[in-house]
Structures are given as C-alpha cells and as structure tokens.
C-alpha positions as CSV (number, residue, x, y, z in Angstrom):
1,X,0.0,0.0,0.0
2,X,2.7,2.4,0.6
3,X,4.0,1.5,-2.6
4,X,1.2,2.7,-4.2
5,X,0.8,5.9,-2.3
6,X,4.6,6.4,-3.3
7,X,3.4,5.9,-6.8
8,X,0.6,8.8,-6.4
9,X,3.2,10.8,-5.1
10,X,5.7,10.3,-7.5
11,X,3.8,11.1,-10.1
12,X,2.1,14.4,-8.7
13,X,5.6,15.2,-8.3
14,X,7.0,14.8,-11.3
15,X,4.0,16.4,-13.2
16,X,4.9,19.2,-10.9
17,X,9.0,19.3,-11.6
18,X,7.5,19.1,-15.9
19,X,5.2,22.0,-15.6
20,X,8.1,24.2,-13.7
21,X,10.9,23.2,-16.0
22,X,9.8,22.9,-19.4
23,X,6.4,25.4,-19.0
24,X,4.1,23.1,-20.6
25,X,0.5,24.9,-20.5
26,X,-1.0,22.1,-18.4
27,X,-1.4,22.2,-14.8
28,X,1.2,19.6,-13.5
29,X,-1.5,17.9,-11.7
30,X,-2.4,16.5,-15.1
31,X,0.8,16.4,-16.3
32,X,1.4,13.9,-13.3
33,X,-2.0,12.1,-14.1
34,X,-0.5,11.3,-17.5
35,X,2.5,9.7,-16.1
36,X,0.7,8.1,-13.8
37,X,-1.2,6.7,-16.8
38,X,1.6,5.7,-18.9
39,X,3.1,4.0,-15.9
40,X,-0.3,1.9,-15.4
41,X,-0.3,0.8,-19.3
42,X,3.5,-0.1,-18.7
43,X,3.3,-1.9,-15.4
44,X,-0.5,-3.6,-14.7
45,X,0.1,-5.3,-11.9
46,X,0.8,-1.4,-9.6
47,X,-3.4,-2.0,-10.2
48,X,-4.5,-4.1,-7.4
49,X,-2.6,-1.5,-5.1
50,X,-4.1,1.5,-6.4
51,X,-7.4,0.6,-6.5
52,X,-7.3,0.1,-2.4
53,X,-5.5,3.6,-1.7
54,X,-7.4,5.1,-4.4
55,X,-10.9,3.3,-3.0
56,X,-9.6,4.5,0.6
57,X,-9.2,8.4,-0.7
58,X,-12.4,8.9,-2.3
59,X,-14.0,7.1,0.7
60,X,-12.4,10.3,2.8
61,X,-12.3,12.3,0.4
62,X,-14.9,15.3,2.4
63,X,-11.7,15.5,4.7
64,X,-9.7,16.9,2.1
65,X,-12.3,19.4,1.4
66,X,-11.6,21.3,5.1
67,X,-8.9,23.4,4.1
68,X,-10.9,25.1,1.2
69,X,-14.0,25.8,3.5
70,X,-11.7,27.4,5.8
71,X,-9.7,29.3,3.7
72,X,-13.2,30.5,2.3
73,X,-14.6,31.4,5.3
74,X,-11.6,33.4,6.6
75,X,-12.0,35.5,3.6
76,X,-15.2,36.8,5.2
77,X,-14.4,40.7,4.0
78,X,-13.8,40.0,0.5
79,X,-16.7,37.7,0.3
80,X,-19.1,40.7,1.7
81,X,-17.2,42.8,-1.4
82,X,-17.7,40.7,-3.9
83,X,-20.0,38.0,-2.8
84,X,-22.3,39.3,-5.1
85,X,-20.6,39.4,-8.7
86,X,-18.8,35.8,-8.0
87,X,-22.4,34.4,-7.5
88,X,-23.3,35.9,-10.8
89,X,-20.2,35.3,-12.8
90,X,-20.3,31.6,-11.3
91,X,-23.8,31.1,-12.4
92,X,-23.5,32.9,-15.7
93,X,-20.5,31.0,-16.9
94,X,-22.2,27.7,-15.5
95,X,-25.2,28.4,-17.6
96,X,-23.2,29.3,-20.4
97,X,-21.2,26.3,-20.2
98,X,-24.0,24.2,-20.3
99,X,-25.5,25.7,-23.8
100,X,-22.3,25.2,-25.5
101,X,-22.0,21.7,-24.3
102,X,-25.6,21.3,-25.8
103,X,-24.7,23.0,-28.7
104,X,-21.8,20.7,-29.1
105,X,-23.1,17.8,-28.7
106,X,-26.3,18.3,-30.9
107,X,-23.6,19.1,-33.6
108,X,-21.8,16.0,-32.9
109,X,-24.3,13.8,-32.9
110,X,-25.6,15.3,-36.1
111,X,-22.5,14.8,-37.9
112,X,-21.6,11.6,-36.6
113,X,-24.9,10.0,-37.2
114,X,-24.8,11.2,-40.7
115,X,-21.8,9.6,-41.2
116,X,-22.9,6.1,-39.9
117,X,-25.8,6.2,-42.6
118,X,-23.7,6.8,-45.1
C-alpha cells in the first residue's frame, strides 16, 4: 500500500517538476495524471494496489475538502465585497457552459450520425 501511495506521489511530483521546467501549459497535476497513466499501461500489476489507496481516498475524500471551507470562510471581508458578482459570474459562466455543451453535442451527434448512414 505504501507503494502505491509512493506511486501517487511520485507522479504528482514529477508532473509538478515538468510544468516548472519545461512550461508546458498544463497544470502539472495532469501532467502527473499522464504519467501516472503511462506508468499503469506499462506496469498492470501497480493496479491491485491502487485501487485500495485510491478506493480508501475517495471514501475520505470530504476531509480533504476542510482546508478550502476554511480558507473561504476566513476571507469573510472579500466575500461581503464581492460575494455578489462571483455568484453571478459563477452562475452565468455555468449556464453558459451548459449551452455550448448542448450546442456541441447536438452538432456531434448530427455529424456523426450522418456519417454512420452513409
């Protein structure tokens, strides 16, 4: 088990260390998530060990969510400020993102159906 958390580890890392030296325009969290994936099609028997650490963190995974809360509700000023407009711009861009995913995926399945029949 602490292999695998090693492994998790590892590769947040090293995503990290990629991101920083080379500037890639990913976040090196997914930077590390790709490693992590090549390593898993390289080496398939680290599953087993992930799937009980990964099973174990998603079972706590509210825990990890404490820190955010509390950082959020220490900014108690800026919140009265701008409380408002964050609330808007969260649920404008939400709504937004929603009709373009529509719209997206009307288009695809249009196309792509098309192209079946054909």
């Amino acid at each position: 088990m602490l292999n695998a958390i090693f492994l998790l580890l590892a590769c947040q890392l090293s995503g990290e260390a990629l991101h920083r030296l080379t500037g890639v325009p990913l976040p090196g969290a997914v930077v590390g998530m790709v490693l992590l994936l090549i390593w898993l099609s390289v080496r398939r028997r680290e599953r087993p060990a992930l799937t009980v650490v990964t099973a174990w963190l998603t079972a706590h995974l509210t825990l990890m969510f404490v820190p955010a809360a509390v950082g959020v509700m220490e900014q108690g000023a800026v919140l009265s400020r701008y409380g408002l407009a964050l609330v808007a711009a969260t649920v404008v861009s939400t709504a937004l993102t929603m009709i373009v995913t529509a719209l997206v995926f009307r288009w695809a399945v249009r196309r792509f159906s098309e192209e079946d029949v054909a």
